[in-house]
N, CA, C and O atoms as CSV, one atom per row, in Angstrom:
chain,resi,resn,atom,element,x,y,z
A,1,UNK,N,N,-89.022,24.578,-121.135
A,1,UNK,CA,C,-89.166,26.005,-121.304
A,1,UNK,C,C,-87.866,26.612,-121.815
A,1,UNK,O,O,-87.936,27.384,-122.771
A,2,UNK,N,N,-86.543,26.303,-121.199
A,2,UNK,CA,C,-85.556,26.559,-121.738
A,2,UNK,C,C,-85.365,26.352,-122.769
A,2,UNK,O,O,-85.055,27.371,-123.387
A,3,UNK,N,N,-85.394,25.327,-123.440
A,3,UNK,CA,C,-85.447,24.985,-124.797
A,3,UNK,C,C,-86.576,25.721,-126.079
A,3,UNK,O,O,-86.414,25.733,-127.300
A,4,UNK,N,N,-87.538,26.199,-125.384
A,4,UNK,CA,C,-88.320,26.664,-126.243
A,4,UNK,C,C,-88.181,27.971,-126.353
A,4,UNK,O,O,-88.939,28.539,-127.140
A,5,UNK,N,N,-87.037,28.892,-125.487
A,5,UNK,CA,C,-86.925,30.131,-125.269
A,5,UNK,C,C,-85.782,30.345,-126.613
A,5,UNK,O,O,-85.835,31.129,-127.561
A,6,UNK,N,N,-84.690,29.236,-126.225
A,6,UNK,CA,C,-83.787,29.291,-127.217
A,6,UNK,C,C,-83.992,29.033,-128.300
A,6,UNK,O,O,-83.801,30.026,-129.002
A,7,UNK,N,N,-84.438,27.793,-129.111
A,7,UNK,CA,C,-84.626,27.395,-130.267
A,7,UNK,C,C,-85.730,27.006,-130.888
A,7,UNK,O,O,-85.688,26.215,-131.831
A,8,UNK,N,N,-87.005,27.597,-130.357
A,8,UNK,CA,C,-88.225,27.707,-130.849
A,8,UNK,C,C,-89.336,26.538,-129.903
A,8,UNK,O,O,-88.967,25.952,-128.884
A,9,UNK,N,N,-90.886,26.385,-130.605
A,9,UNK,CA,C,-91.610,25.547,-129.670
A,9,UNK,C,C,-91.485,24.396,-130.367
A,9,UNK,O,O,-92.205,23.538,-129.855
A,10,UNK,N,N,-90.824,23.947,-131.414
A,10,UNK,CA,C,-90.657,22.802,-132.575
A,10,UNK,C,C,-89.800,21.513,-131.274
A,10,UNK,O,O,-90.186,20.414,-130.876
A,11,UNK,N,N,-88.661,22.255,-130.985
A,11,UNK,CA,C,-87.709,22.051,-130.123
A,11,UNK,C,C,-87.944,21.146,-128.822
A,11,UNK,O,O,-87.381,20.130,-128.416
A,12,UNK,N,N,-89.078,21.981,-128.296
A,12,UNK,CA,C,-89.701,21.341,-126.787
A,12,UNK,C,C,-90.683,20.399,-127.444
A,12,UNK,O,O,-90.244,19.271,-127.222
A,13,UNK,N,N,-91.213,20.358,-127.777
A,13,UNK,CA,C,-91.759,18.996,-128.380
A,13,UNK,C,C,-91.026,18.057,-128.533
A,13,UNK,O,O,-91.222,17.139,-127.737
A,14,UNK,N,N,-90.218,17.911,-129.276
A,14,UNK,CA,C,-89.237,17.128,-129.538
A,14,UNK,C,C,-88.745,16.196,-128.515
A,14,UNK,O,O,-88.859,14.984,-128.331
A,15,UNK,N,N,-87.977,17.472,-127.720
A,15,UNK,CA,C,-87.433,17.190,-126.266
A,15,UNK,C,C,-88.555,16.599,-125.200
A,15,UNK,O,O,-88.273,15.791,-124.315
A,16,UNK,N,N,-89.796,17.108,-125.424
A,16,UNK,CA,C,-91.132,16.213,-124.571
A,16,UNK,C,C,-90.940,14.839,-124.887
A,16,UNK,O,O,-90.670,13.972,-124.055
A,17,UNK,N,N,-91.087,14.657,-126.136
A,17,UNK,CA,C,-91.162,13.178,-126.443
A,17,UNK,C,C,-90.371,12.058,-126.510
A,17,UNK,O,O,-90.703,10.891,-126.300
A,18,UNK,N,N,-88.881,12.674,-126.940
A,18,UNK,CA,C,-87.887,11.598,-125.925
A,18,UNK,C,C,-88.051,11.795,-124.409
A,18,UNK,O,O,-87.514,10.822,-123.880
A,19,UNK,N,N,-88.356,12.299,-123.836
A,19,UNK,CA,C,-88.182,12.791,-122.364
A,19,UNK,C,C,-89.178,11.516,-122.049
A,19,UNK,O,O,-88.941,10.607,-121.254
A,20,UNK,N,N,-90.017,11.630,-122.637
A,20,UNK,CA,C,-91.239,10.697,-122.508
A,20,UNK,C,C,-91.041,8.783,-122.897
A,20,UNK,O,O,-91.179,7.709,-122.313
A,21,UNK,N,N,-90.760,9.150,-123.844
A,21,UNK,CA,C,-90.269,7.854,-124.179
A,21,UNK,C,C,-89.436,7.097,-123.671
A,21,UNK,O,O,-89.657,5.889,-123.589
A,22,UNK,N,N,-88.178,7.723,-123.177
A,22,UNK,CA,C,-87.484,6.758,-122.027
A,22,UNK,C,C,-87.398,6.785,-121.161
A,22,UNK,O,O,-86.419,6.296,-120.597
A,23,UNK,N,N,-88.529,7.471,-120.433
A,23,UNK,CA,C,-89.416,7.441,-118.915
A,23,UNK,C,C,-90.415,6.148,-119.257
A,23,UNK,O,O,-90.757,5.590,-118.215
A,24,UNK,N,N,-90.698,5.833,-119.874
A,24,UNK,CA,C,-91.058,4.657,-120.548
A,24,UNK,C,C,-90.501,3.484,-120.089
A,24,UNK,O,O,-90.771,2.696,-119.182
A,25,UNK,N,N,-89.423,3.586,-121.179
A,25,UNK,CA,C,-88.323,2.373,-121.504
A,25,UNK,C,C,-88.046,2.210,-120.144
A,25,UNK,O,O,-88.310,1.092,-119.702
A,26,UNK,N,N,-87.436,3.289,-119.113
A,26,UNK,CA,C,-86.747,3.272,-117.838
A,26,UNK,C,C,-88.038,2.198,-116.898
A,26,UNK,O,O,-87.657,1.404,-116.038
A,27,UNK,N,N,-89.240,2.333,-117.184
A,27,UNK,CA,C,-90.180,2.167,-116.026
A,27,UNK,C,C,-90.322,0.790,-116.571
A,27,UNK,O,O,-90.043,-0.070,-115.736
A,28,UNK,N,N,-90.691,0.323,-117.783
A,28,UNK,CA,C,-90.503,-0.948,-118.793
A,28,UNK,C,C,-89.332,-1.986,-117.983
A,28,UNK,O,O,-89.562,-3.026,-117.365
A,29,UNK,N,N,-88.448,-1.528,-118.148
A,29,UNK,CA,C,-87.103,-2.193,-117.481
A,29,UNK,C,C,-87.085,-2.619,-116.301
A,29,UNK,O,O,-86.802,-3.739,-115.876
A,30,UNK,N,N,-87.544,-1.248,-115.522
A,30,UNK,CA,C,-87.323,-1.635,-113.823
A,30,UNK,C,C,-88.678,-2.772,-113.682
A,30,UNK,O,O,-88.447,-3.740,-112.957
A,31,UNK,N,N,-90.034,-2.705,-114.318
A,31,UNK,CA,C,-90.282,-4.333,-114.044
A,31,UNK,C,C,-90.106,-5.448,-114.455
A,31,UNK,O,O,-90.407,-6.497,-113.885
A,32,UNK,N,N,-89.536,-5.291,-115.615
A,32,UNK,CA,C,-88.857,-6.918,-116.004
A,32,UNK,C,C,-87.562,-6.798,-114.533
A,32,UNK,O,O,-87.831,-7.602,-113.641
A,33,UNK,N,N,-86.753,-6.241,-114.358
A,33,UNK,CA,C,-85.705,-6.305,-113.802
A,33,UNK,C,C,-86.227,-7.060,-112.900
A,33,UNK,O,O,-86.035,-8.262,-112.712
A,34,UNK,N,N,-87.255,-5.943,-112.041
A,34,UNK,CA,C,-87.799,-6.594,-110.761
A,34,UNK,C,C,-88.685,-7.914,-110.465
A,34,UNK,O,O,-88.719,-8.538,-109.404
A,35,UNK,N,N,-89.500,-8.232,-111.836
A,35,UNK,CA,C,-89.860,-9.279,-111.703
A,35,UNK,C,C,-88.747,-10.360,-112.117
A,35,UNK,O,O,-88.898,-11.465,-111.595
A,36,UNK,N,N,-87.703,-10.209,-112.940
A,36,UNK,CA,C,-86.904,-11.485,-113.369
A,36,UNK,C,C,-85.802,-11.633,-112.151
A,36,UNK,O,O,-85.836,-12.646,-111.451
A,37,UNK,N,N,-84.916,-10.697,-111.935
A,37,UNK,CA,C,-84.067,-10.657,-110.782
A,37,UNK,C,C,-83.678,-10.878,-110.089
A,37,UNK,O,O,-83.170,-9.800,-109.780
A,38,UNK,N,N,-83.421,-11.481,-109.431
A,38,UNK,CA,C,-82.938,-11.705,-107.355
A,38,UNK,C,C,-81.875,-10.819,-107.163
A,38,UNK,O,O,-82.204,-10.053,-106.258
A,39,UNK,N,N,-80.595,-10.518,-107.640
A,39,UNK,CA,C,-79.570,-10.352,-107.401
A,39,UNK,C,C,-78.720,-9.062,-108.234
A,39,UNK,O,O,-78.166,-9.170,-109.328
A,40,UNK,N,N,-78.772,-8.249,-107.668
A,40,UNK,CA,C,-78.213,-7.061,-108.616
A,40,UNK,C,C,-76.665,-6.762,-108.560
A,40,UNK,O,O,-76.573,-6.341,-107.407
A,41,UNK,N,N,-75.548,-6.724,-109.022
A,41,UNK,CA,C,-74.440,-6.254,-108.500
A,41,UNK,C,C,-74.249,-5.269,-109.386
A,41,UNK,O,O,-75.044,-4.941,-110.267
A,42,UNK,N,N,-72.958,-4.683,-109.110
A,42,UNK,CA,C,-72.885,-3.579,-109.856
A,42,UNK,C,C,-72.570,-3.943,-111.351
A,42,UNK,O,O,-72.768,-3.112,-112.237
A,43,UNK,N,N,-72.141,-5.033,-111.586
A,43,UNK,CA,C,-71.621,-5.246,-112.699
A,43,UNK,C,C,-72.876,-6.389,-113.461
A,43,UNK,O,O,-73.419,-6.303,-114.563
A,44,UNK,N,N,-73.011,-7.263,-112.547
A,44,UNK,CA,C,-73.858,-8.014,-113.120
A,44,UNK,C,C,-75.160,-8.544,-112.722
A,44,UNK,O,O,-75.279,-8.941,-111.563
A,45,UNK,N,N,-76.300,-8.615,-113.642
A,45,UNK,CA,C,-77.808,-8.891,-113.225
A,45,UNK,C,C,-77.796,-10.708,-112.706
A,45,UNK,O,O,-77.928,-11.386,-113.725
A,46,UNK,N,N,-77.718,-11.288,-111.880
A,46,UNK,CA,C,-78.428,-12.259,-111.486
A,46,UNK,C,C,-80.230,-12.922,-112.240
A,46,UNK,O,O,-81.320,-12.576,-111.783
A,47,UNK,N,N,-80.110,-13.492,-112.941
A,47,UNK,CA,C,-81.483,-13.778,-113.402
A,47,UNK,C,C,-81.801,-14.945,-112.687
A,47,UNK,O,O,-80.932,-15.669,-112.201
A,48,UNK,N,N,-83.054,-15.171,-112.595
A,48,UNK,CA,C,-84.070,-16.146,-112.027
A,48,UNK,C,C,-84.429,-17.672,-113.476
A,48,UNK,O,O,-84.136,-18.831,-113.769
A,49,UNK,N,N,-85.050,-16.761,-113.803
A,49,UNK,CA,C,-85.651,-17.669,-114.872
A,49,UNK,C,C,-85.195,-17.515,-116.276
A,49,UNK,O,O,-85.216,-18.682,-116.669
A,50,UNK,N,N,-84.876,-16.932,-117.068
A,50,UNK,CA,C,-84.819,-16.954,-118.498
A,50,UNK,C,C,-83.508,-16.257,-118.906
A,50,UNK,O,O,-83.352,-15.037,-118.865
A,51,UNK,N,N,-82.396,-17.328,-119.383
A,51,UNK,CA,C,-81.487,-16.569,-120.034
A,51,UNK,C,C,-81.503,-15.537,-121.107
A,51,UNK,O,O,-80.700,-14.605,-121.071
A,52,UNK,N,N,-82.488,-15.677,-122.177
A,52,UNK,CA,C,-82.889,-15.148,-122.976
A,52,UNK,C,C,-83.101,-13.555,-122.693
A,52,UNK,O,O,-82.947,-12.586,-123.436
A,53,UNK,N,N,-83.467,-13.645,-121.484
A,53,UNK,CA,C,-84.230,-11.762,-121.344
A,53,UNK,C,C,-83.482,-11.281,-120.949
A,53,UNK,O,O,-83.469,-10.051,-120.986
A,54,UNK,N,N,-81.999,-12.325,-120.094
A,54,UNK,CA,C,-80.570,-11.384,-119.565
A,54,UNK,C,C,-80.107,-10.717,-121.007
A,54,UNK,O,O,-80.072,-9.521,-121.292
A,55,UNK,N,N,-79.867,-11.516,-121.582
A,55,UNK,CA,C,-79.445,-11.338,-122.967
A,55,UNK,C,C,-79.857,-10.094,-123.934
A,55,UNK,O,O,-79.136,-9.526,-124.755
A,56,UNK,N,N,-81.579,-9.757,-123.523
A,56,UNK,CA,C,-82.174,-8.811,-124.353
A,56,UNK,C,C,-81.881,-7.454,-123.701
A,56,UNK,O,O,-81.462,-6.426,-124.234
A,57,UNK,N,N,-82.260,-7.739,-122.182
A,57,UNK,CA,C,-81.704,-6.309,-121.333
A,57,UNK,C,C,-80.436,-5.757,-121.301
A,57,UNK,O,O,-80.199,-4.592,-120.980
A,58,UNK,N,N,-79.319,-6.891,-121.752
A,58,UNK,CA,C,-78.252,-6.555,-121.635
A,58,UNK,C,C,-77.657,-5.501,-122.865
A,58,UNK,O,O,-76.783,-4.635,-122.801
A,59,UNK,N,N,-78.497,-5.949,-123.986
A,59,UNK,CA,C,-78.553,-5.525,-125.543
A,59,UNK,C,C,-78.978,-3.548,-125.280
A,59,UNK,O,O,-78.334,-2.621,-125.771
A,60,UNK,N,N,-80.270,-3.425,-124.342
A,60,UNK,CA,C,-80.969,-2.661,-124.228
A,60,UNK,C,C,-80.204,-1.470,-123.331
A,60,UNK,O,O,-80.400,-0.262,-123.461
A,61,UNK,N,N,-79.506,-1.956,-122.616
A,61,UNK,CA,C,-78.864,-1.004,-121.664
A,61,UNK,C,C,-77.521,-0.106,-122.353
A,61,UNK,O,O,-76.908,0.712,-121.666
């Protein structure tokens, strides 16, 4: 709404659809995470099975 007050309704659309899209990506992630995972630290993901997808998430983040 803020956005559409200031710089038109072109604007909030816009802003809907990234908003949307990496509510997505975010929800996408947290189940690979959770299904590949065991071990989270702050710095580094622990993988289970596939080096490959550490590699892709790591790209992604």
């Amino acid at each position: 709404m803020f956005f559409q007050m200031c710089y038109g309704p072109e604007i909030e659309v816009i802003y809907e659809t990234i908003r949307k899209v990496f509510s997505t990506l975010r929800l996408n992630l947290y189940k690979i995470r959770h299904r590949f995972f065991v071990v989270q630290d702050t710095e580094q993901l622990c993988l289970i099975q596939d080096v490959w997808v550490q590699k892709i998430l790591m790209c992604l983040m």
